[in-house]
C-alpha positions in Angstrom: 32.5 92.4 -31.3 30.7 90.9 -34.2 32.6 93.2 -36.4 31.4 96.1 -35.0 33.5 99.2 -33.7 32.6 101.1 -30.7 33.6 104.9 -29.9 35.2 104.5 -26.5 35.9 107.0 -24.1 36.9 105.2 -20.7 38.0 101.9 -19.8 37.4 101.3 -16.0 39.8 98.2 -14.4 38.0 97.2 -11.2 41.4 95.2 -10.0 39.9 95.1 -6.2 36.3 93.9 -7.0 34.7 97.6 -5.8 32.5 97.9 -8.9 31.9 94.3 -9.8 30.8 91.1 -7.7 33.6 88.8 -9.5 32.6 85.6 -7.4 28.7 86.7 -7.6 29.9 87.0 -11.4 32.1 84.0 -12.2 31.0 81.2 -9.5 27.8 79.9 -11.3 29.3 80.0 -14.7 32.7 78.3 -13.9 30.5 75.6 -11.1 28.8 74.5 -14.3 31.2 74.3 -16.9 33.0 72.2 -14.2 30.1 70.1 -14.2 29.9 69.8 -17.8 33.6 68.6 -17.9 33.0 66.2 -15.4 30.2 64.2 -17.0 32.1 64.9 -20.1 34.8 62.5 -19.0 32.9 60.7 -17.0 35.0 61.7 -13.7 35.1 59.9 -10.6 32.8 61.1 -7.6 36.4 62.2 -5.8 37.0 64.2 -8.4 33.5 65.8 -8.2 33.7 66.4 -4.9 
């Protein structure tokens, strides 16, 4: 990231959502890009919807 290296010493995959909220993560951030593609193409209100 940014160039930078990191010493790692785990990696944890949370495939079943146990340790990490992936709607309470994701929802908000992909509702408003969405949003923001919408206006951006000037989409219809059924498409909105």
């Amino acid at each position: 990231m940014d160039g930078r290296t990191f010493d790692v010493d785990l990696v944890v995959f949370d495939k079943d959502g146990t340790l990490i909220d992936f709607h309470g993560l994701w929802d908000t951030r992909c509702r408003d890009a969405i949003e923001r593609l919408c206006t951006h193409v000037e989409a219809s209100p059924q498409l909105e919807a």
